[in-house]
FIDO-809917 format. One record per residue: x negated, y, z of N, C-alpha, C in turn. Coordinates in steps of 0.2 Angstrom, whole numbers, padded with zeros to 4 digits, always signed. Each point is the difference from the previous one (the first is absolute). Layout:
residues N
XYZXYZXYZ
...
This chain:
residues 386
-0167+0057-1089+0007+0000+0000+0003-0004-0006
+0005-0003+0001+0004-0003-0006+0007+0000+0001
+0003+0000-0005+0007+0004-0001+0005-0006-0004
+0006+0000+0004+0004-0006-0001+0005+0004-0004
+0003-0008-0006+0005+0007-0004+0006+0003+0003
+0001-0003+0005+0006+0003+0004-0002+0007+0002
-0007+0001+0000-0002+0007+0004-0003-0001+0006
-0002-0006+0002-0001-0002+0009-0007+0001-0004
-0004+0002+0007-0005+0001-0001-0007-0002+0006
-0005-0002-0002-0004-0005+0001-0007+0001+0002
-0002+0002+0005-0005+0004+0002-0006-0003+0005
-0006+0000-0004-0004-0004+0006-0007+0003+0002
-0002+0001+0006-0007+0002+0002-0001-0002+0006
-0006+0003+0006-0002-0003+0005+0004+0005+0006
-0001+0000+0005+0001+0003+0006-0001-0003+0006
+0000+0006+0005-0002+0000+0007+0006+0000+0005
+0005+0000-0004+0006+0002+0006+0001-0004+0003
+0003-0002+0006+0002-0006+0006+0008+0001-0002
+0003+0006-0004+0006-0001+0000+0003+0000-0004
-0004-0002-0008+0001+0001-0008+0009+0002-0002
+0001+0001-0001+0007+0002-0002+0003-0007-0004
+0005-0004+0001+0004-0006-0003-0006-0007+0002
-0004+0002+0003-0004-0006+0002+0003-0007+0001
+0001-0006-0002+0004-0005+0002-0007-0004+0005
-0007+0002+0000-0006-0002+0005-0005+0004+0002
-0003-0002+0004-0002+0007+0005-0008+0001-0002
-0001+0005+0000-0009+0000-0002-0004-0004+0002
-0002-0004-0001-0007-0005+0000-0008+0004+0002
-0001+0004-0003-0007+0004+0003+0001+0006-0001
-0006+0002-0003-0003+0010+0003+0004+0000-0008
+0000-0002-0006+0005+0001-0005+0001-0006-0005
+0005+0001+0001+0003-0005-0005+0005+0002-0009
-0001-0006-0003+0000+0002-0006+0010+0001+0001
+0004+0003-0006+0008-0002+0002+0005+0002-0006
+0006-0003-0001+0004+0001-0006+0005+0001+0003
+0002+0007-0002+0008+0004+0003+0004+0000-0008
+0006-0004+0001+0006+0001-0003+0003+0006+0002
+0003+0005-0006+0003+0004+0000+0006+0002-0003
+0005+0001+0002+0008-0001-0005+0000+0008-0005
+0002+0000-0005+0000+0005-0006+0000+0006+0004
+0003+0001+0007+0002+0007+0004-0006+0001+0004
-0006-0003+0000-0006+0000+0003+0001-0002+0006
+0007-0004+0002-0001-0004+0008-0003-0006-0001
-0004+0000+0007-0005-0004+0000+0007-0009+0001
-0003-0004-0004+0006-0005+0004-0006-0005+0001
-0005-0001+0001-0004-0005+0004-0007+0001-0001
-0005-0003+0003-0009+0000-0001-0001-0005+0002
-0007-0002-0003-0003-0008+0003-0007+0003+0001
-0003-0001+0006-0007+0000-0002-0005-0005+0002
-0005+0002-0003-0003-0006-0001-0007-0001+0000
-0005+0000+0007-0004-0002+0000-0004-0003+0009
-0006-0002+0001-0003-0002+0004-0001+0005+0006
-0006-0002+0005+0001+0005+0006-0008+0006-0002
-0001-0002-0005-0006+0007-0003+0005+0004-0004
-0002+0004-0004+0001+0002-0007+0002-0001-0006
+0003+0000-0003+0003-0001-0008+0001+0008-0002
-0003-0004-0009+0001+0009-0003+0002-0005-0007
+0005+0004-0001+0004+0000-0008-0002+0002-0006
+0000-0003-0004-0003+0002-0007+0006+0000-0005
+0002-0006+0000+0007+0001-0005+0008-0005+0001
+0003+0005-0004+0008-0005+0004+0002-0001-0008
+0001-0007-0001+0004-0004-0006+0004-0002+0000
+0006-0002-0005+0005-0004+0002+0003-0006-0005
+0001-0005+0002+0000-0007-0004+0008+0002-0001
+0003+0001+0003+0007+0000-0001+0004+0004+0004
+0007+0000+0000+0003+0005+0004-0001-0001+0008
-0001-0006+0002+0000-0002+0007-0009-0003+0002
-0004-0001-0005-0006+0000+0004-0006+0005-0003
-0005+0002+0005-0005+0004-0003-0004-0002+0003
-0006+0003-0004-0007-0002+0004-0005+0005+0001
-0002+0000+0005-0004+0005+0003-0005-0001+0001
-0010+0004-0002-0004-0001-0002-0004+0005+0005
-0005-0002+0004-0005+0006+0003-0004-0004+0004
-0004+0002+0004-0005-0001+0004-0001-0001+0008
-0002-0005+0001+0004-0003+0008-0007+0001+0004
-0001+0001+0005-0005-0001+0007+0002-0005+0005
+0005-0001-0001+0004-0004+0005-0002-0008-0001
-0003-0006+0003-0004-0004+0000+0008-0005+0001
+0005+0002+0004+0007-0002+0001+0004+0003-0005
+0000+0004-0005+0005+0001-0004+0005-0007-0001
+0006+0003-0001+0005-0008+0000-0002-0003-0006
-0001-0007+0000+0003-0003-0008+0005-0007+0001
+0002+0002-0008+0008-0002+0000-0002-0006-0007
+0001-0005+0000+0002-0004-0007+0008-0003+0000
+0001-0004-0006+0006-0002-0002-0003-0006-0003
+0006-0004+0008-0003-0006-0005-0006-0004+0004
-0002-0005-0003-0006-0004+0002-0006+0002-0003
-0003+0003-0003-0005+0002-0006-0004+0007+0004
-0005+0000+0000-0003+0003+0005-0002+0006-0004
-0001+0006+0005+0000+0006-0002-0007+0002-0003
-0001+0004-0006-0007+0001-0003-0005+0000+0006
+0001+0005+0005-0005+0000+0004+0002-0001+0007
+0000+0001+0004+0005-0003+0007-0003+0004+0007
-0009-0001-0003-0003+0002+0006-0005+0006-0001
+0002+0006+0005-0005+0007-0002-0006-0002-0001
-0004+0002-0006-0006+0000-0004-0006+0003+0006
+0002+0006+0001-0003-0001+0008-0003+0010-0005
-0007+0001+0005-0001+0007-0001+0004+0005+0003
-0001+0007-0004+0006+0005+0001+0006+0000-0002
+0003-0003-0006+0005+0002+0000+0001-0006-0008
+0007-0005+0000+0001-0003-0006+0005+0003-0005
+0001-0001-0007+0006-0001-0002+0006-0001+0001
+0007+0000+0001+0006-0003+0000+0005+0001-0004
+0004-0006-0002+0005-0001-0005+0006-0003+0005
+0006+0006+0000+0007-0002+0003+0005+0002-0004
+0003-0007+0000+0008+0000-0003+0006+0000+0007
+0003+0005-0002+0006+0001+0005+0005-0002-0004
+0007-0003+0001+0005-0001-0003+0005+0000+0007
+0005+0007-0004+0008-0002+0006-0003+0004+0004
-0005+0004+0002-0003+0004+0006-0006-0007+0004
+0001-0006-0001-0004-0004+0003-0008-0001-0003
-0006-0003+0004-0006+0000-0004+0001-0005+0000
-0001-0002-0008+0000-0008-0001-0005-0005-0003
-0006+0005-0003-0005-0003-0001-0007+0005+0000
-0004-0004+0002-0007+0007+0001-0005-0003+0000
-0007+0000-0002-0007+0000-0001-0003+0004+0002
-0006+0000+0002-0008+0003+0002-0003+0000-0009
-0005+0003-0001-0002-0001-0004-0008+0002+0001
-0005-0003+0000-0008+0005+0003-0005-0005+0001
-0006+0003+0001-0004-0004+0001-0002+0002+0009
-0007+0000+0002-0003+0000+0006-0001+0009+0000
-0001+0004-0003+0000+0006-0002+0005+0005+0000
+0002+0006-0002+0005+0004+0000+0003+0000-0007
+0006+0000+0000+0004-0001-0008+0004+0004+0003
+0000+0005-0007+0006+0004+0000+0005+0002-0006
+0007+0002+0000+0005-0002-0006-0002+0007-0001
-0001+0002-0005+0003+0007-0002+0005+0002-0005
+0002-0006-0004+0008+0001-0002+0002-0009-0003
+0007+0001-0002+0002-0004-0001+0005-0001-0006
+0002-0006-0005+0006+0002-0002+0003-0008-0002
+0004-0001-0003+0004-0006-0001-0001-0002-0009
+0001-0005-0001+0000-0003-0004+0006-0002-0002
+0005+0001-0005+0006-0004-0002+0000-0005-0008
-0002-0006-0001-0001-0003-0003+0004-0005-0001
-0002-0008+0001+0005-0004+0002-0003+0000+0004
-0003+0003+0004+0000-0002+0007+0000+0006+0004
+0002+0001+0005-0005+0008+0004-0005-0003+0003
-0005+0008+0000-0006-0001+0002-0001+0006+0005
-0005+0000+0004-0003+0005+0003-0007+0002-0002
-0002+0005-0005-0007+0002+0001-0004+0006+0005
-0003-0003+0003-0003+0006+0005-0007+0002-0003
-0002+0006+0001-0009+0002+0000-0001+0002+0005
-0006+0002+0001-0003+0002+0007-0007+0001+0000
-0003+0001+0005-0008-0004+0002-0001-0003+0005
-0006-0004+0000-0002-0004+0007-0007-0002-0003
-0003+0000+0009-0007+0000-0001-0001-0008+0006
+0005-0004-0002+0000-0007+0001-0004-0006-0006
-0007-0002+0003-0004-0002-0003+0004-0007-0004
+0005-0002+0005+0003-0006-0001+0011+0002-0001
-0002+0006-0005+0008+0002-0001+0000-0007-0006
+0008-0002+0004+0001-0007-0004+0000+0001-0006
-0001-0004-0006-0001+0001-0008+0005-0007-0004
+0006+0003-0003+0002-0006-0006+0000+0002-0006
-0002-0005-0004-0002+0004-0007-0002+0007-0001
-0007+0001+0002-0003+0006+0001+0002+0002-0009
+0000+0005-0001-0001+0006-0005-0006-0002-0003
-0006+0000+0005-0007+0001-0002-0003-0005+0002
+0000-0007+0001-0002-0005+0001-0007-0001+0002
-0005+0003-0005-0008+0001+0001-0001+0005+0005
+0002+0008+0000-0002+0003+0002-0002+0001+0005
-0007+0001+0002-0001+0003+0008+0003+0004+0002
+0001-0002+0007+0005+0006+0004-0002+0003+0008
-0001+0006-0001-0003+0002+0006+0007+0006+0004
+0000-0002+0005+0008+0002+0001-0006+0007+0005
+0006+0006+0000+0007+0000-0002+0003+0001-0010
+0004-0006+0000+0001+0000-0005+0009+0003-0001
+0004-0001-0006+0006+0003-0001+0002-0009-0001
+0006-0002+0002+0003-0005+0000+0007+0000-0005
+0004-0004-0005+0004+0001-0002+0005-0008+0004
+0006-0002+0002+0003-0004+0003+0006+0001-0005
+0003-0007-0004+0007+0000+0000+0002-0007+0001
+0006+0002+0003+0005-0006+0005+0004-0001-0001
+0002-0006-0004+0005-0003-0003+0005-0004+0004
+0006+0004+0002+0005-0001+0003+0005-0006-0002
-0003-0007+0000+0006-0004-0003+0005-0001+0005
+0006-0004-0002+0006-0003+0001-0002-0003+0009
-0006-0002+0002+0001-0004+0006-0007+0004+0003
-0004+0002-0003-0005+0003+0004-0003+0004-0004
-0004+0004+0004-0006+0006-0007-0008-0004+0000
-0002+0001-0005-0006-0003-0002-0004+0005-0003
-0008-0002+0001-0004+0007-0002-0003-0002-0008
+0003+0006-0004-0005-0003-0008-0005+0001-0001
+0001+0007+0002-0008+0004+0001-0001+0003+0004
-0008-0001+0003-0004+0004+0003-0005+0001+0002
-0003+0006-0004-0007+0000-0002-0002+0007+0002
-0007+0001+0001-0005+0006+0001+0001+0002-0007
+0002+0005+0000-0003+0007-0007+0002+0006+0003
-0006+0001-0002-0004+0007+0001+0004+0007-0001
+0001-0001-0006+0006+0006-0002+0007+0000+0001
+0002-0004+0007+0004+0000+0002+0003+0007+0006
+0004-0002+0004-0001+0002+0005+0005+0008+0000
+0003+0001-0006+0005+0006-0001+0005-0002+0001
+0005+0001-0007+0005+0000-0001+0002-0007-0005
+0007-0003+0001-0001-0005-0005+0007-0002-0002
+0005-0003-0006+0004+0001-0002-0002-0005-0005
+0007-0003-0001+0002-0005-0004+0006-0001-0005
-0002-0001-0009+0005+0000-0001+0004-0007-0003
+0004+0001-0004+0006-0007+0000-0002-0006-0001
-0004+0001-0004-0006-0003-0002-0003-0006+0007
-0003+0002+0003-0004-0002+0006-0007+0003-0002
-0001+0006-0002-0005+0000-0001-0004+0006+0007
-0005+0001+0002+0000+0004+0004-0004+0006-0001
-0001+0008+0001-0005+0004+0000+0002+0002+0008
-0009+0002-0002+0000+0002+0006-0007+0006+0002
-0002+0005+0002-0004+0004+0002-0004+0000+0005
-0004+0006+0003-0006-0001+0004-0005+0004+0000
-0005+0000+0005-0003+0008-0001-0005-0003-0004
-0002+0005-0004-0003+0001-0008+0004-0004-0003
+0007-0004+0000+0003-0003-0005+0007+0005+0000
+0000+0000-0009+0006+0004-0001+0004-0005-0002
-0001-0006-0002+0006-0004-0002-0003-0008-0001
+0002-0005+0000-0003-0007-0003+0007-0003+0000
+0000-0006-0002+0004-0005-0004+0001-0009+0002
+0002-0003+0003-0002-0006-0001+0007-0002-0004
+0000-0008-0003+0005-0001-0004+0004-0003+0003
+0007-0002+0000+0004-0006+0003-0004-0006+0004
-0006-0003-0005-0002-0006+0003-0007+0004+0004
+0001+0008+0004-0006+0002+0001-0008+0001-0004
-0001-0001-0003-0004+0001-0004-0002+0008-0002
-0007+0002+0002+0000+0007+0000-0003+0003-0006
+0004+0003-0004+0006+0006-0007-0007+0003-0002
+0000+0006+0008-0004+0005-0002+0001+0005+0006
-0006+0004+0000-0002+0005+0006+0000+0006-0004
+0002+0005+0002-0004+0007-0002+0000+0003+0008
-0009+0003+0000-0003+0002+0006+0000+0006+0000
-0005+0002+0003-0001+0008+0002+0004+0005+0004
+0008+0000-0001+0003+0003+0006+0005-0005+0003
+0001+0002+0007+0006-0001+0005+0007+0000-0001
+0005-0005-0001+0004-0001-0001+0004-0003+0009
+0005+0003-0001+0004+0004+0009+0006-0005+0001
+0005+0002-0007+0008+0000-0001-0002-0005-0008
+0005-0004-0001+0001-0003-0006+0009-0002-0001
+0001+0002-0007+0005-0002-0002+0000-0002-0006
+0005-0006-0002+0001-0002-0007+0007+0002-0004
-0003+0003-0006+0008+0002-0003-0001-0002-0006
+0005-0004-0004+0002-0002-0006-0005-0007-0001
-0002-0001-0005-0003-0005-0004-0008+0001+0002
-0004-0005+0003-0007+0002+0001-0003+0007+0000
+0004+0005+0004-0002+0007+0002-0001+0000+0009
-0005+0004+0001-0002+0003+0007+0000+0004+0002
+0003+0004+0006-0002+0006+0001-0003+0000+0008
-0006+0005+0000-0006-0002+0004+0000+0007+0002
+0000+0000+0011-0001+0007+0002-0004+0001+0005
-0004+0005+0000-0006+0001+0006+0000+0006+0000
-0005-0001+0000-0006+0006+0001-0008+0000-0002
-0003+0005-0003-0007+0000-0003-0004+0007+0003
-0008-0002+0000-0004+0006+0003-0004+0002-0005
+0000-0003-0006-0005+0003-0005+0004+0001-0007
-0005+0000-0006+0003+0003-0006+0001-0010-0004
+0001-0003+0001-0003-0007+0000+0010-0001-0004
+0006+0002+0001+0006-0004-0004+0000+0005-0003
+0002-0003-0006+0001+0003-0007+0007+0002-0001
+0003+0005-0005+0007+0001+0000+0002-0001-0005
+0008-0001-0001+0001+0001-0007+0009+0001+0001
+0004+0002-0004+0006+0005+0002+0001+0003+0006
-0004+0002+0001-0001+0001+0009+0005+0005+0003
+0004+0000+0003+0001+0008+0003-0004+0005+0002
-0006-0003+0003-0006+0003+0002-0003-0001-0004
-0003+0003-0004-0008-0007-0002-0007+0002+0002
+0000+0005+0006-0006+0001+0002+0001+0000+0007
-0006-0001+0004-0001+0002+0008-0001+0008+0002
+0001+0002+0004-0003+0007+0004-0008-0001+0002
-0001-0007-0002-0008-0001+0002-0001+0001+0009
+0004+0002+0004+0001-0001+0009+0001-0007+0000
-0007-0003+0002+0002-0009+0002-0002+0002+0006
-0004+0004+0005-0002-0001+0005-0002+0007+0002
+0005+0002+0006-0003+0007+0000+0005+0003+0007
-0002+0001+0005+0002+0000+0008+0006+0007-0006
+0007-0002+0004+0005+0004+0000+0004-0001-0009
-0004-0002-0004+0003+0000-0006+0000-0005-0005
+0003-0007+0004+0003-0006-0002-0009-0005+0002
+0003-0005-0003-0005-0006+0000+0002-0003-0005
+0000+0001-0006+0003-0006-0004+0006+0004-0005
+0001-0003-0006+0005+0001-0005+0004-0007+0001
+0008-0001-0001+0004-0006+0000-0002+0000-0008
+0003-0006-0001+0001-0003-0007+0005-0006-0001
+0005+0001-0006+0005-0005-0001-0003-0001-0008
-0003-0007+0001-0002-0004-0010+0004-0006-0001
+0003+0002-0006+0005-0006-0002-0005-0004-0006
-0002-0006+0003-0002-0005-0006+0006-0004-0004
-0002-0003-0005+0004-0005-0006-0006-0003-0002
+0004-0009+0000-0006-0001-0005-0001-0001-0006
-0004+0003-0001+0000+0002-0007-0001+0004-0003
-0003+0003-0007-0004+0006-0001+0006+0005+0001
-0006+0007+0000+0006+0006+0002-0003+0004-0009
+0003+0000-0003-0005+0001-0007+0002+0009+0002
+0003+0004+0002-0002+0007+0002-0006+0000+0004
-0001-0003+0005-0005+0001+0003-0006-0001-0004
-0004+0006-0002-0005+0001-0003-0007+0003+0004
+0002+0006+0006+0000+0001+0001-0001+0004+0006
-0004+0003+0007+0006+0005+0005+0000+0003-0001
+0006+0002+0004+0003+0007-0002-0005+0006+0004
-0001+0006-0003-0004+0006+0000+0001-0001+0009
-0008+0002+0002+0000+0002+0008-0006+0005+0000
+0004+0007+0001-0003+0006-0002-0006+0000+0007
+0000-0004+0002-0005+0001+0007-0006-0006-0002
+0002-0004-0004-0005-0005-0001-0004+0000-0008
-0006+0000-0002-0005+0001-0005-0003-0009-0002
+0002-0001-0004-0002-0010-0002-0007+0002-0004
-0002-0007+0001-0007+0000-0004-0001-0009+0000
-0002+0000-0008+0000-0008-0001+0006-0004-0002
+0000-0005-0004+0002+0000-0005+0006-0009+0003
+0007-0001-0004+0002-0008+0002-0003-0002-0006
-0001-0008+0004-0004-0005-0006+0006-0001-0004
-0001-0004-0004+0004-0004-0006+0001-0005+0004
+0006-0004-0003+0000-0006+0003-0001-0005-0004
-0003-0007+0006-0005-0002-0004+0003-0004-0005
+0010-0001+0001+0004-0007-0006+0001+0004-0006
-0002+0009+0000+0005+0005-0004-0002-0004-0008
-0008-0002-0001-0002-0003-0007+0003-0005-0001
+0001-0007+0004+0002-0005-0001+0009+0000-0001
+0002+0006+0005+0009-0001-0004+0000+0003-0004
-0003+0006-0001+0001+0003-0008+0000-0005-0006
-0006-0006+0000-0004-0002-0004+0005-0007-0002
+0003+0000+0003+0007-0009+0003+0005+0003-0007
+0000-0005-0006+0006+0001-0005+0009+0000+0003
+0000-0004+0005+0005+0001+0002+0003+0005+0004
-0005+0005+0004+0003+0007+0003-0005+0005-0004
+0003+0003-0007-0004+0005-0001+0000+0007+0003
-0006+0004-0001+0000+0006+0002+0007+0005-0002
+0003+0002+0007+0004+0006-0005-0001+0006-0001
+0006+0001-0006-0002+0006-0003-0002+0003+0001
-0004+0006-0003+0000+0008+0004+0004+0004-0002
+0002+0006+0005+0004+0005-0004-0001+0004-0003
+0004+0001-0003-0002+0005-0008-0003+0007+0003
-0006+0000-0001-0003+0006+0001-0006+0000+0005
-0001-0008+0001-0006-0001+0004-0007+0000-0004
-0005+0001+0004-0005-0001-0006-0008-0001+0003
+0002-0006+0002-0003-0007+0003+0000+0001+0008
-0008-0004+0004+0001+0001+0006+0003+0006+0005
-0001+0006-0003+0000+0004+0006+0006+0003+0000
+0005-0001-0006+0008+0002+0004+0002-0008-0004
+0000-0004+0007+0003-0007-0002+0006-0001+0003
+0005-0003-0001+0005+0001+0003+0001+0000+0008
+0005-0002+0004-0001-0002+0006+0003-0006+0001
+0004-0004-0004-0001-0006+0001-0008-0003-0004
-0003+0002-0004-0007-0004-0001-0004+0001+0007
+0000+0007+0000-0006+0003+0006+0002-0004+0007
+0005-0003+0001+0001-0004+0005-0001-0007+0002
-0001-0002-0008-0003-0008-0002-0007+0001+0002
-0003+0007-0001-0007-0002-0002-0004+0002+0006
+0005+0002+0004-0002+0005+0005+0000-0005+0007
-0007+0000+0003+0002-0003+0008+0001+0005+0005
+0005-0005+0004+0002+0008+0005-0001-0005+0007
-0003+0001+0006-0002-0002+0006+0009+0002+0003
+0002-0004+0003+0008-0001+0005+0000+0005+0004
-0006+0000+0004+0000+0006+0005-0005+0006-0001
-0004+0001-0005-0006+0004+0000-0006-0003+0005
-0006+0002-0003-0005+0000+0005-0002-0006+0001
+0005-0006-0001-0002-0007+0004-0008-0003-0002
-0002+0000+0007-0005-0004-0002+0000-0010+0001
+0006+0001+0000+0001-0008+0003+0003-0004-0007
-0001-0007-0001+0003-0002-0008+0010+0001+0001
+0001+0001-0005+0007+0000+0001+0002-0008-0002
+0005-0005+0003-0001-0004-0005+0007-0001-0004
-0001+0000-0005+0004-0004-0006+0008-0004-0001
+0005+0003-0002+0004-0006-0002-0001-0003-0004
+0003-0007+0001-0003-0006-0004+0003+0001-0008
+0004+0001+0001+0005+0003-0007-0001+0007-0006
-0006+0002+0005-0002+0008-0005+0004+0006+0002
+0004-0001+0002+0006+0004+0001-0006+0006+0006
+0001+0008-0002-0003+0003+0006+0004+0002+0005
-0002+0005+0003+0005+0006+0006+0000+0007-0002
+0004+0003+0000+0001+0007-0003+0000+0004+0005
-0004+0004+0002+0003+0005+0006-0005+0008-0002
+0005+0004-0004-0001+0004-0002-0006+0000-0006
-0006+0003+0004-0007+0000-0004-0003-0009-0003
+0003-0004+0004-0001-0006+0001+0005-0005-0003
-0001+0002-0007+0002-0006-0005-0002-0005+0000
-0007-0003+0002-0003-0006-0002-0003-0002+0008
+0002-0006+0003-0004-0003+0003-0003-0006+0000
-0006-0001-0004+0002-0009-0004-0007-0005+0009
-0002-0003-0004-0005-0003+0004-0008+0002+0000
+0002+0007+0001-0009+0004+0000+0000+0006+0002
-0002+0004+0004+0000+0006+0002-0006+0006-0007
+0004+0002-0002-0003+0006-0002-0004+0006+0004
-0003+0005-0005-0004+0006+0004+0003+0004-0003
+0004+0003+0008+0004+0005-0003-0006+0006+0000
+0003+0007-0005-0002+0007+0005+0002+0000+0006
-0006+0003+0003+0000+0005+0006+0004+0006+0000
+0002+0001+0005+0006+0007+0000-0004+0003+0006
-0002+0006-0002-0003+0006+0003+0004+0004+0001
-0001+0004+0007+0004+0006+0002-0002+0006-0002
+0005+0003-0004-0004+0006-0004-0003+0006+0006
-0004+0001-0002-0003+0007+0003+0005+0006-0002
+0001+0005+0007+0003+0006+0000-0006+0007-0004
């Protein structure tokens, strides 16, 4: 849904109806994707829909400006319409073929004015979507597809083997006469949630990824692995906030509301799972020392040092700061030293490398002060015995 400042309101998903309520065209197949226009009073004042004689499913509804949007999801339809403006031919024109492709439609005025396919020979799927406003708009999508031959521009990972099903990221730069693809690569850790800020810069999520990063010019920041990231949102200056859901002792907390589980991840009748909302920054959390007390869980083993603590100490130009009066050496060190010195894993547990921003700068997310370009060994968290 998207909200106009007048209070019209803007609403888009899929449907089966033959009689859609403000339809200005008639359903196309078994469902089709659609944009209902609604006046501040919740009267319907018009709908367009939008898809082929199979199925379409929706993943996201964005909007370039007061009168065009663009609609994001997943087509079956081998006949879905496509629309260009103009002489310059459309990203992709003709279904990738398999189960099911990508699609990217811009509606303006209630008409479809421009649409692509987006897929290889295999099935691609959108699982969200969101808009880029820079100078230019953009469309990023993620998703998965196990299409050996999902087209690729300026891959993320150029070298990398790829054995599909892989996680896909696409962003689709909306110029002045046509849209053009900048990127579109396999990665892995894709395939959640994704959001972009003013910047152009994109994150984006995944199952076992809780968050990663590429730059304006794409280039990939950093990962931090180990949990599931659902829902993303960006607030303020280089901050994230990241939502799922977890089945083990594996995220860390820190100002928590909660900061423990009931330990029920899997149990007929008494939940599957605990939700979790983590807000990362980048850059150190010098509180996070630390997690907070989890009366059900008993730690054993110790965080390493990390490995720059000697070399920045040792730099005349950033000396070690003070301690406070009344410290009396390592064992009550401040909390901003114990921060410098302390490596903390992004997600817990990972056994996968986290990688690195090129800048130093880390991720904070509660327990996880520090994510540089090396996975530490955290403690294990053991469930206490009754």
């Amino acid at each position: 849904i998207q909200l106009g400042a007048d209070g019209t309101m803007y609403v888009a998903g899929d449907t089966t109806s033959p009689n859609f309520p403000g339809a200005t065209n008639a359903l196309a197949g078994g469902r089709d994707a659609f944009l209902a226009v609604l006046a501040p009073d919740g009267t319907v004042e018009r709908s367009t829909l939008v898809g082929g004689t199979s199925h379409e499913t929706l993943a996201s509804l964005s909007r370039i400006d007061d009168s065009t949007f663009v609609l994001v999801g997943t087509t079956e339809s081998a006949d879905f319409p496509i629309r260009q403006e103009g002489p310059s031919p459309v990203p992709q024109a003709a279904y990738g073929g398999g189960a099911s492709d990508a699609f990217i439609a811009e509606v303006r005025d209630g008409s479809l004015v421009r649409s692509t396919f987006w897929g290889g020979s295999g099935a691609d799927r959108v699982s969200d979507a969101t808009l880029s406003l820079t100078d230019e708009a953009a469309t990023v999508a993620t998703g998965w597809t196990d299409s050996a031959d999902f087209p690729v521009v300026h891959p993320v990972q150029p070298g990398a083997a790829v054995v599909p099903p892989q996680g896909f990221l696409l962003k689709l730069v909306h110029d002045a006469r046509k849209d053009r693809v900048a990127i579109s690569t396999y990665l892995y850790e894709t395939g959640g949630a994704v959001a972009a800020d003013p910047s152009g810069a994109i994150y984006f999520s995944g199952p076992n990824t809780l968050v990663g990063k590429l730059n304006p010019v794409g280039h990939l920041e950093y990962l931090a692995h180990g949990t599931s990231g659902a829902a993303m949102a960006l607030s303020g200056s280089q901050r994230v906030a990241v939502a799922g859901a977890i089945r083990d002792f594996s995220l860390p907390t820190f100002g928590a509301y909660r900061a423990y589980s009931d330990g029920v991840f899997v149990s007929a009748g008494a939940g599957n799972g605990d939700g979790f909302v983590s807000i990362l920054a980048e850059g150190p959390n010098l509180d996070a020392t630390r997690e907070q007390d989890d009366a059900a869980v008993t730690y054993t083993g110790t965080w390493p040092a990390r490995r720059t603590a000697v070399a920045r100490r040792s730099n005349p130009r950033r000396p070690a700061p003070p301690r406070p009066s009344g410290s009396r050496g390592p064992a009550s060190r401040s909390s901003a030293s114990e921060a410098r010195d302390r490596g903390f894993c992004a997600t817990r547990c990972s056994t996968r490398p986290v990688v690195g921003r090129p800048s130093g700068h880390p991720i904070s997310s509660g327990e996880s002060s520090r994510a540089g370009g090396w996975t530490p060994t955290p403690p294990r968290k053991r469930r206490a015995r009754s």
